[in-house]
C-alpha positions in Angstrom: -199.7 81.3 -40.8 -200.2 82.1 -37.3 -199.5 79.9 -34.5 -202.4 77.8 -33.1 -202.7 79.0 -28.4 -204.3 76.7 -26.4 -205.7 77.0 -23.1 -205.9 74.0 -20.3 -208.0 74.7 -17.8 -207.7 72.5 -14.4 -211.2 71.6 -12.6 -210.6 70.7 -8.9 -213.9 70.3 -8.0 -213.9 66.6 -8.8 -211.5 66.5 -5.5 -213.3 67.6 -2.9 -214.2 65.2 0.2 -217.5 65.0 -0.8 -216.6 63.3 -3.8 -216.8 59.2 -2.8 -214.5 58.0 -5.1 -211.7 59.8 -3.7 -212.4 59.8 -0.2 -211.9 55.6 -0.1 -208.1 56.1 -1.2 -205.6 55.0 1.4 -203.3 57.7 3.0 -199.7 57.9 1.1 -197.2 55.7 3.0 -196.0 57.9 6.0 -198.5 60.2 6.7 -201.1 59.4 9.3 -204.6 59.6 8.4 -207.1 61.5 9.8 -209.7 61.1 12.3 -213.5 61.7 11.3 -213.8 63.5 14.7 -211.0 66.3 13.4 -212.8 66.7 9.9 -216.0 67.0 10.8 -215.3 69.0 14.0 -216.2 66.6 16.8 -213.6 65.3 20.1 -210.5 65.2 18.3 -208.3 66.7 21.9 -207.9 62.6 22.5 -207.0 62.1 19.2 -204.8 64.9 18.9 -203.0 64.0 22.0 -202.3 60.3 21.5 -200.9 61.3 17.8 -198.8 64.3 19.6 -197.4 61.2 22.1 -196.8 58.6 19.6 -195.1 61.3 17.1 -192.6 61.8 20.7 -192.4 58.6 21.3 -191.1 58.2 17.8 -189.0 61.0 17.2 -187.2 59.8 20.9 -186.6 56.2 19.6 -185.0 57.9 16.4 -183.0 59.4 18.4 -181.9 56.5 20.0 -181.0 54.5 17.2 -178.5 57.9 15.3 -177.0 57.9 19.0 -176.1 54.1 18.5 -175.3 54.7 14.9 -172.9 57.5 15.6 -171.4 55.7 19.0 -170.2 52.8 16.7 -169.2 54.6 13.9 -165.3 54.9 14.8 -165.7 51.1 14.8 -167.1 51.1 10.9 -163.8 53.3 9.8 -161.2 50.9 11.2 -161.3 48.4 8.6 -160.9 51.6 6.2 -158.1 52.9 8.7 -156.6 49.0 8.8 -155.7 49.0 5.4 -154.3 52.4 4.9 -152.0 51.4 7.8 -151.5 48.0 5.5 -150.7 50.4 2.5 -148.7 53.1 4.0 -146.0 49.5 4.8 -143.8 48.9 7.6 -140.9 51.8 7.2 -140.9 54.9 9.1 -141.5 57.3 6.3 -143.5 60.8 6.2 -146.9 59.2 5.1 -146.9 56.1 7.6 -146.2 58.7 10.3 -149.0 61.0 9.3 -151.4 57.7 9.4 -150.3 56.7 12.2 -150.5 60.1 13.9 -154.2 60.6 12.3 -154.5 57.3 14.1 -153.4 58.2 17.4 -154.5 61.3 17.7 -158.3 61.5 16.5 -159.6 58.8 19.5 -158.7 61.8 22.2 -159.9 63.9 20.2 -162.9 61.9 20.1 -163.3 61.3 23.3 -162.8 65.2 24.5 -165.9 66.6 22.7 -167.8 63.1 23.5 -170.8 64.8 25.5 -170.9 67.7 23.5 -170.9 65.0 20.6 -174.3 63.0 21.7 -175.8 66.2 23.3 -178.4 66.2 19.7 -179.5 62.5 21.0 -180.1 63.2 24.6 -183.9 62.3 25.2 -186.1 65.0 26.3 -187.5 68.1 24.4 -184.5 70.3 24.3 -181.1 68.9 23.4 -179.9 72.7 24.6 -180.5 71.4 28.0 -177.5 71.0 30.8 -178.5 67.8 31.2 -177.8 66.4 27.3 -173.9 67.5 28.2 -173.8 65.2 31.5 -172.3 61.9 31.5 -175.2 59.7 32.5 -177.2 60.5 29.6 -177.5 57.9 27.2 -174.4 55.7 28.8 -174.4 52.3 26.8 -174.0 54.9 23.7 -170.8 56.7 25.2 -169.6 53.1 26.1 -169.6 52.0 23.2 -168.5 55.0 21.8 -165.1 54.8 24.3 -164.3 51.3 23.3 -165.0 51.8 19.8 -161.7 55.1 20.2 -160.0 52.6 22.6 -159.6 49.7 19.5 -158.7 52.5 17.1 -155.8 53.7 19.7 -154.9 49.6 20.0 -155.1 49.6 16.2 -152.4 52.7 16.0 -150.7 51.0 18.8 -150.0 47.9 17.3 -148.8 49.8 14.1 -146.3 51.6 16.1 -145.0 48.2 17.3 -144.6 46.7 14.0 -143.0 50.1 12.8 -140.1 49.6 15.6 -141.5 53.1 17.4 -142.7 51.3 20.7 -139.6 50.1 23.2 -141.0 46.5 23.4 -137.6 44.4 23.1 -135.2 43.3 26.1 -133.1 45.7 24.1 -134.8 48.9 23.7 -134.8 48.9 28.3 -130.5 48.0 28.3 -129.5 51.5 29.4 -131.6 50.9 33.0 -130.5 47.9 33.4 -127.9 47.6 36.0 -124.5 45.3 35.5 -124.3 42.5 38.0 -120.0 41.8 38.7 -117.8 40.3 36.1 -117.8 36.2 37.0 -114.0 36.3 37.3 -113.9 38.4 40.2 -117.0 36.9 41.9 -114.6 33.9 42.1 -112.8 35.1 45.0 
């Protein structure tokens, strides 16, 4: 017996733009569709210009929305970093230390490499550009971004308080406070 070969052969022609039935299908979701002008070979330098502008337009106001994404991501960790500091418990031990350390230390950290940080989501063509690395670009992000670090140090803070580590107490200041006289000899 000898095995049985057969051959598929593909006929594209049915595809071409000439053929009606196909040329009435709607563009896939996301692509933009193009303009008669560009096929058949007429003005498509408007057409070409207003798509290159709204494509920018686009691309900028993505960039806009990961720079307010990644300016308040700290704040979507510190419910994460609020109950590992609830799990690591109230003693001063080796692993509460290291959270709290993580903790205290990753907001300046943070906020050193801040403009180097948003420098991808500075508007404009280049993000390369000296100017993606200056303060003033994109400042509601970058205050957000600094409060967002400043309630993760007030959340590493108040740890350290509850752990005993911060001098908060009348008692923890008793060796610069000065002795007023004994009352039995003020008597006199």
């Amino acid at each position: 017996m000898s095995p049985t070969t057969t051959t598929t052969s593909l006929n594209y022609a049915s595809l071409e733009p000439s053929n009606p039935k196909w040329s009435r299908l709607p563009p896939p979701p996301g692509f933009a569709e193009l303009s008669k002008g560009k096929l058949h070979g007429g003005k498509s330098s408007v057409t070409t210009t207003s798509a290159n502008t709204s494509a920018t337009a686009a691309y900028e106001d993505l960039k806009k929305r990961k720079a307010w994404d990644f300016a308040i991501s700290p704040l979507k960790s510190l419910p994460m970093q609020a109950f590992m500091l609830y799990m690591s418990g109230g003693g001063v031990q080796i692993f509460s230390m290291g959270i709290v350390a993580m903790l205290l230390l990753s907001p300046f950290k943070n906020l050193s490499s801040m403009n180097i940080a948003f420098a991808p989501f500075a508007p404009g063509p280049s993000s390369s550009s000296p100017s993606a690395n200056s303060l003033s670009t994109l400042p509601l992000q970058k205050l957000a971004y600094l409060v967002c670090n400043v309630l993760t140090l007030a959340l590493g803070l108040w740890k350290c308080r509850s752990m005993g580590l911060l001098p908060t107490g009348t008692g923890d200041w008793l060796a610069f406070e000065s002795r007023g006289p004994a009352p039995e000899i003020s008597l006199f």
